[in-house]
GUBAKE-177467 format. One line per field, with one value per residue: x, y, z of N, C-alpha, C in turn. Coordinates in Angstrom, 1 decimal, m for minus. Layout:
% residues N
n.xx	c(X_...)
n.yy	c(Y_...)
n.zz	c(Z_...)
ca.xx	c(X_...)
ca.yy	c(Y_...)
ca.zz	c(Z_...)
c.xx	c(X_...)
c.yy	c(Y_...)
c.zz	c(Z_...)
This chain:
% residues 296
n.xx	c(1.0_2.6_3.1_1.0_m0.3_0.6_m0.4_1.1_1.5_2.6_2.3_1.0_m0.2_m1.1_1.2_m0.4_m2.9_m4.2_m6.5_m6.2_m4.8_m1.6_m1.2_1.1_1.2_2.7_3.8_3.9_4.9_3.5_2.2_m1.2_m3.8_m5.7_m8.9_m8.9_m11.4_m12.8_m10.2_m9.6_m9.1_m12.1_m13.6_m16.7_m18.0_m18.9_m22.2_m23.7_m26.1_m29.4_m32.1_m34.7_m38.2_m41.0_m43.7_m47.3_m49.5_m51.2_m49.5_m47.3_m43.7_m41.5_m38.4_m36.8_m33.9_m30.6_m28.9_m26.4_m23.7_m23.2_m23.7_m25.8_m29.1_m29.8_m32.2_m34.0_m36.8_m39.4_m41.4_m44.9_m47.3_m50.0_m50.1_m48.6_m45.2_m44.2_m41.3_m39.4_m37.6_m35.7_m35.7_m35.3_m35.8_m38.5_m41.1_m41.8_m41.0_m42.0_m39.3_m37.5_m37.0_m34.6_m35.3_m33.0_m31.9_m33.2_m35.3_m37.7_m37.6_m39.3_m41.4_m42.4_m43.5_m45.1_m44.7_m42.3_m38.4_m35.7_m34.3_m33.0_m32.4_m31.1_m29.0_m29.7_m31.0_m31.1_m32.2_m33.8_m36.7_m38.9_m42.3_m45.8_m48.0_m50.4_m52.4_m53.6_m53.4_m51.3_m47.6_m45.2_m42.0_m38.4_m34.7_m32.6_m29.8_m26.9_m24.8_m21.4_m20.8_m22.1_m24.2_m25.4_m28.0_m28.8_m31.3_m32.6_m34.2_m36.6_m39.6_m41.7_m44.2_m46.7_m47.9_m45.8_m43.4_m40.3_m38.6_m36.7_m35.3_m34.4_m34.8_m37.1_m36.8_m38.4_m39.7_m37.7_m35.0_m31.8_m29.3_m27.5_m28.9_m29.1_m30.3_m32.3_m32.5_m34.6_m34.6_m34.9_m34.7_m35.3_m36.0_m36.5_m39.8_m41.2_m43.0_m44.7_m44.0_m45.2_m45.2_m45.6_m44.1_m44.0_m46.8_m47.4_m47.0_m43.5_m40.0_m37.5_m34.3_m31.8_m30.2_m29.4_m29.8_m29.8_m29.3_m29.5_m29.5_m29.1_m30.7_m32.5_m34.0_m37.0_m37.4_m40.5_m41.8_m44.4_m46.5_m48.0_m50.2_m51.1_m50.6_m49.6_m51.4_m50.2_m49.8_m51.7_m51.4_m50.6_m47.4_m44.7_m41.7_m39.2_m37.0_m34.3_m32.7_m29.7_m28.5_m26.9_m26.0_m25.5_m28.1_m27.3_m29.0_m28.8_m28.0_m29.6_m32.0_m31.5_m30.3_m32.3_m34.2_m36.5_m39.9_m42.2_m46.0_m48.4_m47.5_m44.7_m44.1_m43.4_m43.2_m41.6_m40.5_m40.6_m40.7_m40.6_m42.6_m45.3_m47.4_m46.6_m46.8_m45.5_m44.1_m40.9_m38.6_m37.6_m35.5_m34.2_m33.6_m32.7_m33.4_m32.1_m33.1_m33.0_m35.0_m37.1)
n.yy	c(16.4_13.5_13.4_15.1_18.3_20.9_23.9_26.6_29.2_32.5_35.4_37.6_40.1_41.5_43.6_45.2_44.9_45.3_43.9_41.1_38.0_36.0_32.6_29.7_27.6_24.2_22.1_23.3_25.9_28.1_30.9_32.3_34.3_35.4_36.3_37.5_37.2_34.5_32.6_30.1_28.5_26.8_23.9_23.0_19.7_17.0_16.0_16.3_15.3_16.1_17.1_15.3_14.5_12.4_12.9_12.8_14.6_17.5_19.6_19.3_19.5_18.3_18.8_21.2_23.6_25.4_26.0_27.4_28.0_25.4_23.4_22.5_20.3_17.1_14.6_12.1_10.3_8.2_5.1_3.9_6.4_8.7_11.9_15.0_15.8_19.3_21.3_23.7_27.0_29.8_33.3_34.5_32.6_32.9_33.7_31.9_30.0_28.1_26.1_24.6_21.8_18.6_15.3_12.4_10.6_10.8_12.6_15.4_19.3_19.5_21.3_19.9_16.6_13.6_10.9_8.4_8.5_9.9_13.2_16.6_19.7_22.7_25.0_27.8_30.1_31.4_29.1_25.6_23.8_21.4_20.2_19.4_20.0_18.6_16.0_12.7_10.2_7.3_7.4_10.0_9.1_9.5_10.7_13.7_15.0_17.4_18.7_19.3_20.0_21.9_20.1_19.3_17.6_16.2_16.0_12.7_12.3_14.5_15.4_16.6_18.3_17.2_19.1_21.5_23.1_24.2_24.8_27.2_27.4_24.9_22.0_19.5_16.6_15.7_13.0_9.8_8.6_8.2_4.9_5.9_7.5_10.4_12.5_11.5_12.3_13.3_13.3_15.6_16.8_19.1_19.7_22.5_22.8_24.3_26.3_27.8_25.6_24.4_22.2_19.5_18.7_17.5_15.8_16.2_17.5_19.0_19.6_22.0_21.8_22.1_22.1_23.1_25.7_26.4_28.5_28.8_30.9_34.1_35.9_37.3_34.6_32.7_30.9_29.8_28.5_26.8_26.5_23.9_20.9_19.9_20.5_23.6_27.0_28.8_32.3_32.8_31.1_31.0_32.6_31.3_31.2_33.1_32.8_34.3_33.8_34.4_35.6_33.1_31.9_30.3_29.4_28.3_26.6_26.3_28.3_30.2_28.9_28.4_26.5_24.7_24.8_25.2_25.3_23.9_24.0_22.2_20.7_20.5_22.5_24.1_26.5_27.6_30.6_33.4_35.8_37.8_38.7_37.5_37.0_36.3_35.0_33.9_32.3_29.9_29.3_25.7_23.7_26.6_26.5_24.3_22.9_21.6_19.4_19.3_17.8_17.1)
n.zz	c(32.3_30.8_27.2_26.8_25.6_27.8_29.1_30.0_32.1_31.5_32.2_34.1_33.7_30.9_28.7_26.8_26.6_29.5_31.1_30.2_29.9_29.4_28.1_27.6_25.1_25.7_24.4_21.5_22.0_21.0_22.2_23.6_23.6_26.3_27.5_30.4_31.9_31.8_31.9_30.6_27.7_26.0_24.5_23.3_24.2_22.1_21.4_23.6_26.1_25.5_28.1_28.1_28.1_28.0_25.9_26.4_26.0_24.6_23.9_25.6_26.2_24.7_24.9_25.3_24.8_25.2_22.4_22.0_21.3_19.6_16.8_16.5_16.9_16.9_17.2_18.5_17.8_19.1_19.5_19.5_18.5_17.6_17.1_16.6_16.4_16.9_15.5_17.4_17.1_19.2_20.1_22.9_24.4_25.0_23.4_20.5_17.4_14.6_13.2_10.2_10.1_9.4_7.6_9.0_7.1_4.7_3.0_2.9_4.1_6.8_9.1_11.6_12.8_12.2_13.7_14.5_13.8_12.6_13.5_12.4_13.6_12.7_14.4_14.6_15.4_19.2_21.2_21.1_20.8_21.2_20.6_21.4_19.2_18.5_19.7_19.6_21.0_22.7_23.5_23.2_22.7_22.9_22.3_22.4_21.4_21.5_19.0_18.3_16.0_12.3_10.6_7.4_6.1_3.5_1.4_0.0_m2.4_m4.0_m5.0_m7.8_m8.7_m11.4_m12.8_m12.9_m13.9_m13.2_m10.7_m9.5_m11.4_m12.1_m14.4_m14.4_m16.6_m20.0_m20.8_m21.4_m20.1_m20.5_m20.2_m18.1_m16.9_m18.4_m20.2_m22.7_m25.7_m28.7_m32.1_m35.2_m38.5_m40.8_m44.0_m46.3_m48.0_m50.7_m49.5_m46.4_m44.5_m42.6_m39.5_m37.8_m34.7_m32.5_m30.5_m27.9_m24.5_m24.7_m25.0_m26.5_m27.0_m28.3_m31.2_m35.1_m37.2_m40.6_m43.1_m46.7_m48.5_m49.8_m48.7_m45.1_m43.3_m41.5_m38.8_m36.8_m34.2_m32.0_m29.3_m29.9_m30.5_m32.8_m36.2_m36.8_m38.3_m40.2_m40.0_m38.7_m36.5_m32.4_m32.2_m30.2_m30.2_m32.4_m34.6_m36.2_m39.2_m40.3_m43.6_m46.2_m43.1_m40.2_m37.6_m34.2_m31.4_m28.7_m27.4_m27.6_m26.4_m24.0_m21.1_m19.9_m21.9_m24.5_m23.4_m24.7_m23.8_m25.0_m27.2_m29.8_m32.7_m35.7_m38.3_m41.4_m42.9_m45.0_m43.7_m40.7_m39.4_m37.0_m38.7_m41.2_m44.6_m46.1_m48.4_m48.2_m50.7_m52.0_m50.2_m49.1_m46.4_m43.7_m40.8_m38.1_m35.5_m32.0_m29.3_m26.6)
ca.xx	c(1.1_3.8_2.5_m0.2_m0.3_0.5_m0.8_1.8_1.0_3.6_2.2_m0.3_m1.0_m0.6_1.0_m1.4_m4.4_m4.3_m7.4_m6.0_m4.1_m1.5_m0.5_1.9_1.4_4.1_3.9_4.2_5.7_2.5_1.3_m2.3_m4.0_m7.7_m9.4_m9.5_m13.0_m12.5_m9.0_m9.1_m10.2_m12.6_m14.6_m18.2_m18.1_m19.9_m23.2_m24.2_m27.2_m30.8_m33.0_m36.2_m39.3_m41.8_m44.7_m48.7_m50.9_m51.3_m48.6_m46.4_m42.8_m40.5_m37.4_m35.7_m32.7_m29.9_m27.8_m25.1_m21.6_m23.3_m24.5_m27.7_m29.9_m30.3_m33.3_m34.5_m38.5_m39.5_m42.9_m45.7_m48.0_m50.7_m49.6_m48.0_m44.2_m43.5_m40.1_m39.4_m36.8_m36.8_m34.2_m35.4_m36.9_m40.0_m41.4_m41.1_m41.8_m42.0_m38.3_m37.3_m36.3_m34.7_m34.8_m31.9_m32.0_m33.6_m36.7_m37.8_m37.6_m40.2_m41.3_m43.2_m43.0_m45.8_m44.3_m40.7_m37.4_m34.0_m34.4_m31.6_m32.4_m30.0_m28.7_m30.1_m31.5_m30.2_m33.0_m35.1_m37.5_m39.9_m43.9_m46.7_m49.2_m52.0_m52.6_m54.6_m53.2_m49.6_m47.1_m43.9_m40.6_m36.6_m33.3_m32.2_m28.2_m26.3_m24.0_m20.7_m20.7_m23.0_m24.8_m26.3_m28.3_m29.0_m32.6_m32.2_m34.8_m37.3_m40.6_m41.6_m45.8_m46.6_m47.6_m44.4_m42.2_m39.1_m38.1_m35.6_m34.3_m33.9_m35.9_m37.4_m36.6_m39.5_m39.4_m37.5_m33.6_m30.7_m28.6_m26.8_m29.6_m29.1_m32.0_m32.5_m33.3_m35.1_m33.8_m35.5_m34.1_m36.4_m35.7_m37.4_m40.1_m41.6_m44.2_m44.3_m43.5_m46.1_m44.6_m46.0_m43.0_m44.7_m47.9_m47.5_m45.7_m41.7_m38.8_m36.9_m33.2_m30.8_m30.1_m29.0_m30.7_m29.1_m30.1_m28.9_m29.6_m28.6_m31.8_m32.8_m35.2_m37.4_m38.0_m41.3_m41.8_m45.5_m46.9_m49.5_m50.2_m51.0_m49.9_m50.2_m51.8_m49.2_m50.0_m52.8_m51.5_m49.7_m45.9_m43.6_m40.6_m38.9_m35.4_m33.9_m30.8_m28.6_m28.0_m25.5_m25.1_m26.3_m27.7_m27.2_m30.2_m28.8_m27.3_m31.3_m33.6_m30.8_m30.3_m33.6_m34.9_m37.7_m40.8_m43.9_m47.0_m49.1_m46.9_m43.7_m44.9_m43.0_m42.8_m40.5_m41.4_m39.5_m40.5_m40.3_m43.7_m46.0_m48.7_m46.2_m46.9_m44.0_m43.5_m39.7_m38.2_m36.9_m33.8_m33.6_m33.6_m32.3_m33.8_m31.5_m33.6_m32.8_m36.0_m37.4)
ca.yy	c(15.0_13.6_13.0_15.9_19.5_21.6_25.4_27.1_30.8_33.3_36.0_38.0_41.0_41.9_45.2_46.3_44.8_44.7_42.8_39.8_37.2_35.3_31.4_29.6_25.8_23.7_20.9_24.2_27.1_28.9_31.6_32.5_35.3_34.9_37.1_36.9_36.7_33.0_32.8_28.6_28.1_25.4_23.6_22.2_18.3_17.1_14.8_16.6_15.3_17.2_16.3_14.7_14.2_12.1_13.1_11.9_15.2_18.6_21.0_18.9_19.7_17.1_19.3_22.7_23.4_26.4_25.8_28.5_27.2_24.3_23.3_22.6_19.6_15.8_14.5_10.8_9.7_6.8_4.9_4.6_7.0_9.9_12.9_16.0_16.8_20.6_21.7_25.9_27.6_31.2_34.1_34.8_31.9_33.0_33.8_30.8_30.1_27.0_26.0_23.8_19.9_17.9_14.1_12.2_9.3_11.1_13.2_17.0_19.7_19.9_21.9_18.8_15.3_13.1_9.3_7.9_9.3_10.7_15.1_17.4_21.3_23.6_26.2_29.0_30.6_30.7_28.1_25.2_22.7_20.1_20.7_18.5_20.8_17.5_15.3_11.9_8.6_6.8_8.6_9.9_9.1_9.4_11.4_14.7_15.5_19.1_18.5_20.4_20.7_21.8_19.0_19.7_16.5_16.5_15.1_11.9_12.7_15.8_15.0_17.9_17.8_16.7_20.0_22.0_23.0_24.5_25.6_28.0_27.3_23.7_21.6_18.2_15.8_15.2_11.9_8.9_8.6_6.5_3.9_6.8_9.2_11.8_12.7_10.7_13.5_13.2_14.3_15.5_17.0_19.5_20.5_23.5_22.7_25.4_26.8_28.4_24.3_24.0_20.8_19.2_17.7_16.2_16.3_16.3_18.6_19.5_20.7_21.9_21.9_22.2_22.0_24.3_26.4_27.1_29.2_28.8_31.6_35.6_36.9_36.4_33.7_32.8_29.5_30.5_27.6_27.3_25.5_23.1_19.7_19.8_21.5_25.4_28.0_29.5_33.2_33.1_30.6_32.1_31.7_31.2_32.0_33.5_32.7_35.1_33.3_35.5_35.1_32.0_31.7_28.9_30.0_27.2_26.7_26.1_29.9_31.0_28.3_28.1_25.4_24.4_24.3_26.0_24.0_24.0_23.1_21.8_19.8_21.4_22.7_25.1_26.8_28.3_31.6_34.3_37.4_37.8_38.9_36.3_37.2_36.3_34.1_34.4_30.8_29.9_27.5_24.3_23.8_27.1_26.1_23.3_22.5_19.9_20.0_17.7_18.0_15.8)
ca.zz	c(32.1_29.6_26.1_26.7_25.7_28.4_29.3_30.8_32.4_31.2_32.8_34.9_32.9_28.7_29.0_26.0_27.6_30.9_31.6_29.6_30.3_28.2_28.6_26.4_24.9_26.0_23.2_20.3_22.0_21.1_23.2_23.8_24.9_26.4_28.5_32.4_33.1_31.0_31.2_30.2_26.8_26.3_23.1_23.5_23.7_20.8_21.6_24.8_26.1_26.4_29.1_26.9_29.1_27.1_25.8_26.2_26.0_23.8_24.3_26.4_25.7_24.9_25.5_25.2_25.3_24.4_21.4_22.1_21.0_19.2_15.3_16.3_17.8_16.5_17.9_17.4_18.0_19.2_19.9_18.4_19.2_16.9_17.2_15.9_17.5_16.2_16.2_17.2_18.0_19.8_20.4_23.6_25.1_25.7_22.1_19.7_16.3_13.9_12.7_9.6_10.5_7.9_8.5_8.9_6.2_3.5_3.2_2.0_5.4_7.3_11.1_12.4_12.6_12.5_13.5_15.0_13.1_13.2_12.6_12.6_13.4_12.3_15.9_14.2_17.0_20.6_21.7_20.3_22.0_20.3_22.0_20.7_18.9_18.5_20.3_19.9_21.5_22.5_24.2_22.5_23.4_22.5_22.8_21.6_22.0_20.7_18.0_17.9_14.5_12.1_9.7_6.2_5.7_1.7_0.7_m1.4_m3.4_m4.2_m5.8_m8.6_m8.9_m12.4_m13.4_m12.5_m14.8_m12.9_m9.6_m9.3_m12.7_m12.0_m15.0_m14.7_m17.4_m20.1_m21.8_m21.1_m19.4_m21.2_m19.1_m17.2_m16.6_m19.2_m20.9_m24.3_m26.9_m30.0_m32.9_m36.5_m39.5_m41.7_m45.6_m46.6_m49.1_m51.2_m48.8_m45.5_m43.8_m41.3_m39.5_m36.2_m34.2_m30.9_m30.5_m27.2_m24.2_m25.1_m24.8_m27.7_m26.2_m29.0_m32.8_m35.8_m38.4_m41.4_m44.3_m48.0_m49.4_m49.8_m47.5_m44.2_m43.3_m40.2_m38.2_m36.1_m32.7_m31.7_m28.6_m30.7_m30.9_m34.1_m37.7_m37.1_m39.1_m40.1_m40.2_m37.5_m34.8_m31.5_m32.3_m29.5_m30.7_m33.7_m34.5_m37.6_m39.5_m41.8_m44.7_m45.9_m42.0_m39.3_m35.8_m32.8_m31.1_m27.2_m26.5_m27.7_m25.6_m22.7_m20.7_m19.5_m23.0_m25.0_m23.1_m25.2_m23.2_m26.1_m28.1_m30.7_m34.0_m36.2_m39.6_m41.7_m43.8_m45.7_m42.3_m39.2_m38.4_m36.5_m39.0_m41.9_m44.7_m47.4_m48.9_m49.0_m51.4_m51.6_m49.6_m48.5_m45.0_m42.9_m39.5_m37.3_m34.3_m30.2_m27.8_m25.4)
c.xx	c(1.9_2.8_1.3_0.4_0.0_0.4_0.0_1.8_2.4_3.7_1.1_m1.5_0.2_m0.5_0.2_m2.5_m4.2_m5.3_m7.6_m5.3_m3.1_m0.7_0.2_1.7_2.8_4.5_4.7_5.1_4.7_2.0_m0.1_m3.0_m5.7_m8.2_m10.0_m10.6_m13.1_m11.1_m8.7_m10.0_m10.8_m13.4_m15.8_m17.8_m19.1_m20.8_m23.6_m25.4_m28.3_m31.3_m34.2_m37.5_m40.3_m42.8_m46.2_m50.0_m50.9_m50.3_m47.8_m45.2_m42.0_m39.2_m37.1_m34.9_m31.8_m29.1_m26.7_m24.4_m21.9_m23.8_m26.0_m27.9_m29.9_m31.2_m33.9_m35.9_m38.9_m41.0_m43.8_m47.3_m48.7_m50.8_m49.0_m46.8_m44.0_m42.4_m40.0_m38.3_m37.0_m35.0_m33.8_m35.8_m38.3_m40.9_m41.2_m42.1_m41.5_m40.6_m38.0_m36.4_m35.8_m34.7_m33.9_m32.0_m32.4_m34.9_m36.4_m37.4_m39.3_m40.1_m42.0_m42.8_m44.5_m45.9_m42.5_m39.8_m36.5_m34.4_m32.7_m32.3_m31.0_m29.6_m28.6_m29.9_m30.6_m31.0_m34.0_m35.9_m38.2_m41.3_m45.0_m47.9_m50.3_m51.5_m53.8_m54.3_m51.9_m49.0_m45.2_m42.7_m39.2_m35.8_m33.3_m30.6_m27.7_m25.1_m22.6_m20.7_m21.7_m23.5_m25.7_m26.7_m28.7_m30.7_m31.8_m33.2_m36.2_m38.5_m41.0_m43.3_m45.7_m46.7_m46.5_m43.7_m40.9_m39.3_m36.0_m35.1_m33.8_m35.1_m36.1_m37.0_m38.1_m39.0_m38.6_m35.9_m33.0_m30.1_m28.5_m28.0_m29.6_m30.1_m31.8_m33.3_m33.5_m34.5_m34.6_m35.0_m35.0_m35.6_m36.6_m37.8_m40.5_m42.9_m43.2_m44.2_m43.9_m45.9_m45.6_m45.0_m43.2_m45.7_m48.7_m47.0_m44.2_m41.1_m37.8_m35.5_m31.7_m31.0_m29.0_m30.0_m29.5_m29.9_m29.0_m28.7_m28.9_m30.0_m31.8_m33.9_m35.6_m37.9_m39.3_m41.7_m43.3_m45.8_m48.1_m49.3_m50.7_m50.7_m50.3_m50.4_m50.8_m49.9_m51.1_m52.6_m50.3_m48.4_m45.4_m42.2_m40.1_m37.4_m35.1_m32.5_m30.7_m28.8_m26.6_m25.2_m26.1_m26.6_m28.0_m28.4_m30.1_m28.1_m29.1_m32.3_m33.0_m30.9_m31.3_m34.4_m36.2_m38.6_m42.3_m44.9_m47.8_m48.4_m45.9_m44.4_m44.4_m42.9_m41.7_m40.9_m40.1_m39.7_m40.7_m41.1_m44.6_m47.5_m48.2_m46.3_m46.1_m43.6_m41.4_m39.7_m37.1_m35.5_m33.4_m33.1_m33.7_m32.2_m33.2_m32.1_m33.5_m34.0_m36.3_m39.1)
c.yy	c(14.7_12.9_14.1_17.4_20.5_22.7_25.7_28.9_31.8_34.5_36.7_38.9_41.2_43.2_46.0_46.3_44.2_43.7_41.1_39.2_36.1_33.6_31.0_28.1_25.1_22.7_22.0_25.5_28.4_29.8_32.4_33.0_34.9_36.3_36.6_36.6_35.2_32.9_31.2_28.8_27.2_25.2_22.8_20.6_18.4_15.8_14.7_16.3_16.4_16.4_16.7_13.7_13.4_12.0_12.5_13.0_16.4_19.6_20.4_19.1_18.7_17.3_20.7_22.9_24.8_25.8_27.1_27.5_26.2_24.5_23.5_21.1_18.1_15.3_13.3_10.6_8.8_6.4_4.5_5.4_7.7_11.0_14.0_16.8_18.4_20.8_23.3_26.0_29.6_31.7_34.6_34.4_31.9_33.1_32.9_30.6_28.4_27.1_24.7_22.2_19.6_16.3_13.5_10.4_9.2_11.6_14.5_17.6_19.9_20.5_21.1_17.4_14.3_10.9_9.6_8.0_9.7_12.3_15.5_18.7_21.9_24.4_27.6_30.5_29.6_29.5_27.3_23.9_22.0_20.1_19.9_19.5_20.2_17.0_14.0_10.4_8.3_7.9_8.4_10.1_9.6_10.6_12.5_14.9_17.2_18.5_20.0_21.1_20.8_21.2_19.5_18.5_16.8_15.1_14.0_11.8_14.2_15.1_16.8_17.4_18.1_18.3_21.2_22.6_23.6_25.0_25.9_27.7_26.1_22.7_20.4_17.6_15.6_13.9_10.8_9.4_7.8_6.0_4.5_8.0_10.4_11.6_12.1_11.7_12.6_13.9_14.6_16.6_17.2_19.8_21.6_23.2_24.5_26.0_27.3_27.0_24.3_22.5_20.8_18.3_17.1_17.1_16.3_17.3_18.3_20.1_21.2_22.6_22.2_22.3_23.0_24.5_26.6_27.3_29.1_30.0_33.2_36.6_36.2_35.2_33.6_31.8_30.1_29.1_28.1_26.0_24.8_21.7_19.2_20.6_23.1_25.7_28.9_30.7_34.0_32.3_31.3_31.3_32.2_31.9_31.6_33.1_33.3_33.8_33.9_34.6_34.4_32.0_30.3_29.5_28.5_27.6_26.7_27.0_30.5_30.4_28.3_26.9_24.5_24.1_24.8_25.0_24.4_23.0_22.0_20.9_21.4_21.3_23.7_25.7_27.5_29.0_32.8_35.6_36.9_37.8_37.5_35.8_36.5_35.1_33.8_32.8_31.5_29.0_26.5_24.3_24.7_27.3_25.0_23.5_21.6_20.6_18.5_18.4_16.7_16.1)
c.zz	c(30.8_28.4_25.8_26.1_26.7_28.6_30.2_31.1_31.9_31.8_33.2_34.3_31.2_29.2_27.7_26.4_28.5_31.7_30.4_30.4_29.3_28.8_27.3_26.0_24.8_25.2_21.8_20.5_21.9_22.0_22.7_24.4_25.0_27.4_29.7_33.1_33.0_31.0_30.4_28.7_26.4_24.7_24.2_23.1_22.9_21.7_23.0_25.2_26.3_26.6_27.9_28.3_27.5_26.9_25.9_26.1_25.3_24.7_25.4_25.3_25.8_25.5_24.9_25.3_24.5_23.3_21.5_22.3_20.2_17.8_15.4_17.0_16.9_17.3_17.2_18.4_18.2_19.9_19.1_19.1_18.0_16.9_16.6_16.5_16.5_16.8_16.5_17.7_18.6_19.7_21.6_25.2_25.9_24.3_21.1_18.2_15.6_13.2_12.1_10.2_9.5_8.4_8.2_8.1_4.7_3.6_2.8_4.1_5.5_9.1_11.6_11.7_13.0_13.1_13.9_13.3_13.7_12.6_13.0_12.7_13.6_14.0_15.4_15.1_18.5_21.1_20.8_21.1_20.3_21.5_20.8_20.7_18.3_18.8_20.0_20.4_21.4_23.6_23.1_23.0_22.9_23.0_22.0_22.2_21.0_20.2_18.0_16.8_13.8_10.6_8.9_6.0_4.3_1.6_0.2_m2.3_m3.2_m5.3_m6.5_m9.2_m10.3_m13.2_m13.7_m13.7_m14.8_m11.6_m9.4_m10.2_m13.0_m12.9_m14.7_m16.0_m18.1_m20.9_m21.0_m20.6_m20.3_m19.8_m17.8_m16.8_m16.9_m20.0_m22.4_m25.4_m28.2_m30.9_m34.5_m37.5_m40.6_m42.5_m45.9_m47.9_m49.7_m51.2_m47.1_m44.3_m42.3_m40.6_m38.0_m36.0_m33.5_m30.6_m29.1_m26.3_m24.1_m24.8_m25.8_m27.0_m27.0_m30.6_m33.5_m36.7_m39.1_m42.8_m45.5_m48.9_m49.2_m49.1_m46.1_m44.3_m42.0_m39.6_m36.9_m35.2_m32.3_m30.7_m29.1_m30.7_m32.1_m35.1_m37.4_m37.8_m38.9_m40.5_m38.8_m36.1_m33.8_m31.4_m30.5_m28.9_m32.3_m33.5_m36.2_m38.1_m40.7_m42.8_m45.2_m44.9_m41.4_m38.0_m34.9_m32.0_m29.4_m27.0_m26.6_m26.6_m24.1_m22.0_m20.1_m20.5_m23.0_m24.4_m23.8_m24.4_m23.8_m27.2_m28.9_m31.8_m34.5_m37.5_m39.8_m43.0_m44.2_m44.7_m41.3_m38.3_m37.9_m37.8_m40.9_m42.7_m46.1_m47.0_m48.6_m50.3_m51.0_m51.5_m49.4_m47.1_m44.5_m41.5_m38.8_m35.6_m33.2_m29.9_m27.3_m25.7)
């Protein structure tokens, strides 16, 4: 047909492989070898329907279906009904297991569904169905179709239980936000008197995310980080962390805590002493150490 592509046969057999076949595109000049048992080559329409029978009793299947050639499954819920759809897929169709959903609008993954929704399953596996594993009242209805292609839906939000304090390396925020949603750090600025400068910074839980140390003088010195909500004993409370700074030098405090930031459970609380050891109680003096400390 004019304006189309056309397949045009070139020949019967490929003298390297005989049990091919090669045709040639008449729009590009392209030729194309396939193999004879298929010799047409074909794509998966996208948005194929699956047969969806609708649910009203324990272990009724809403549908099954192959995913070979496809992304995976979209599947919308409809009704209102009490119940529990589970999603599974299998590799063999007869063996099936619980397989992640995500839903389509925003939400975490889950393998069940309890209430009307848009899901997406991945086409992991060669086969996945939807089977109602509770049952108490309603009947549940909607469509599932096969997607050519395959869909990453992205949460729009992730909840982090209060206690938490990282998954996977990924930190919550503590304290308040500015305009733009970058964390609004605190900032404080110690002098070294002429003692071992038992300070309480927040006498709550922290993060100590940045700064500098710098030392004045011709020895080392030692900033010692203690999770406390109030003033540590210096000498006897459980330090944290130790940070050394040379002599006449400055150490940066965000290559030491890394990007996640030192998190004290108990509130920040640190001194500053002439050693290293935790146990150490070696006054400095005045102004030999300057604290510029960011946390949250």
């Amino acid at each position: 047909m004019e304006g189309q592509a056309l397949m045009a046969k070139v020949a019967d057999q490929d003298p390297v492989r005989p049990a091919s076949l090669a045709f040639r595109n008449a729009a590009t000049g392209d030729a194309i070898i396939v193999d004879s048992t298929n010799p047409i080559p074909t794509t998966r329409s996208d948005g194929a329907a699956v047969a969806f029978t609708n649910g009203s009793s324990l272990n009724a299947i809403l549908f099954s279906t192959s995913t070979g050639g496809y992304g995976g499954v979209a599947v919308q819920l409809t009704g209102a009904w009490t119940a529990t759809v589970t999603f599974q897929s299998s590799m063999d169709n007869t063996n099936w297991n619980t397989v992640e959903s995500v839903a389509l609008g925003g939400g975490i993954g889950a393998t069940s569904a309890t209430g009307a929704g848009q899901f997406w399953i991945s086409g992991h596996a060669l086969y996945v169905r939807a089977i109602l594993t509770a049952y108490t009242s309603g009947t549940v209805g909607g469509t599932a179709v096969l997607r050519a292609a395959t869909i990453d839906p992205i949460a729009t939000s992730v909840t982090v239980a209060a206690s938490t304090n990282a998954i996977g390396g990924v930190y919550p925020t503590l304290g308040a936000t500015s305009a733009n949603g970058t964390p609004a750090f605190s900032g404080t600025r110690i002098t070294s008197a002429a003692s071992t400068n038992a300070t309480s910074v927040k006498a709550t839980a922290g993060r100590v995310c940045g700064g500098h140390l710098t030392n004045t003088t011709a020895s080392l010195k030692y900033v010692h980080f203690y999770s406390l909500a109030t003033v540590p004993t210096v000498g006897s409370s459980t330090v944290m962390l130790t940070v050394a700074i040379p002599p006449n030098g400055a150490v940066p405090l965000e290559p030491i805590v890394g990007v996640g930031g030192l998190f004290l459970a108990a509130g920040i609380a640190l001194s500053i002493t002439g050693g290293f050891a935790d146990s150490d109680t070696t006054a400095v003096a005045a102004g030999d150490v300057l604290v510029s400390l960011l946390y949250l």
